[in-house]
C-alpha positions as CSV (number, residue, x, y, z in Angstrom):
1,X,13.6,0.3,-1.5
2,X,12.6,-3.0,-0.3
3,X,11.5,-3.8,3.3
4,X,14.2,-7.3,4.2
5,X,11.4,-8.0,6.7
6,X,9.1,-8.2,4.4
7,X,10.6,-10.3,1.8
8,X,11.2,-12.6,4.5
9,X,7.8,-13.3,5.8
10,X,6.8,-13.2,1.8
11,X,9.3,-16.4,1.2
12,X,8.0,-18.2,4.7
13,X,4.7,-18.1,3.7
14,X,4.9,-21.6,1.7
15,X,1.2,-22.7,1.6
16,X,-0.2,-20.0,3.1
17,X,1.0,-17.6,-0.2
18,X,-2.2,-18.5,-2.1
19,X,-4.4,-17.3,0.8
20,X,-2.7,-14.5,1.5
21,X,-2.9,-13.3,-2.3
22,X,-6.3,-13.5,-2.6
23,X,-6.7,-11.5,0.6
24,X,-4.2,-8.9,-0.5
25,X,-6.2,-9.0,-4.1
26,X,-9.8,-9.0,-2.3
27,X,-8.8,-6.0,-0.2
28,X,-7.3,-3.9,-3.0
29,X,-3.9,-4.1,-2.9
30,X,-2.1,-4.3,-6.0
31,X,0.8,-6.8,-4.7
32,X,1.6,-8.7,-1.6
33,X,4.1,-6.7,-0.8
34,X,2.2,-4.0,-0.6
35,X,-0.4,-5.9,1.3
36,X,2.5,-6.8,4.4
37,X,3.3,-3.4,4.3
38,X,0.4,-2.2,5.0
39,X,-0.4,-5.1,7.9
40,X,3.2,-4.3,9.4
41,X,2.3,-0.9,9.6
42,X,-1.0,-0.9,11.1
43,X,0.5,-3.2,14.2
44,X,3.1,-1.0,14.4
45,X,0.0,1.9,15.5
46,X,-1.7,-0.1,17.3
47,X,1.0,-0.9,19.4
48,X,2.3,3.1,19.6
49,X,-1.4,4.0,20.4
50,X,-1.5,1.2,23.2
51,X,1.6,3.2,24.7
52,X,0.1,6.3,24.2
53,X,-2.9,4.8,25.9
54,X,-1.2,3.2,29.0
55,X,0.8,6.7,29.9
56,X,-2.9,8.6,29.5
57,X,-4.0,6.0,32.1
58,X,-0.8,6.3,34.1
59,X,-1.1,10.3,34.2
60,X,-4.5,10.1,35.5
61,X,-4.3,8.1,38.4
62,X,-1.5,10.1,39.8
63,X,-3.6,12.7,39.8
64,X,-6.4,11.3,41.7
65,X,-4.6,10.7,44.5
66,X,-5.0,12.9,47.5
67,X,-4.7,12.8,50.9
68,X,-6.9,9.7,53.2
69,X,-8.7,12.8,54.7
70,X,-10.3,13.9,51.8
């Protein structure tokens, strides 16, 4: 089953399609499709790790606080 995202940015890439094929080519993937799959997924980790990152950072500064005394 096809991605609809992915067809889409496939048909807007007018000029850029040659330089995106050699890319996807030079980088092993056996279609472009394939290629945007891959890119669409690793953004989509990057953001979920960012997340994952900002409630780590979250967790520990509300447990550093204490009391003015201390």
């Amino acid at each position: 089953m096809q991605n609809q995202e992915i067809l889409n940015i496939i048909e807007n890439l007018k000029g850029r399609r040659g330089y995106e094929e050699k890319k996807a080519s030079k980088l092993g993937f056996s279609s472009l499709y394939a290629y945007f799959e891959d890119k669409i997924l690793k953004e989509k980790q990057a953001i979920e790790d960012q997340k994952k990152d900002l409630k780590e950072i979250k967790s520990d500064n509300k447990e550093k606080k204490s009391c003015s005394c201390c």
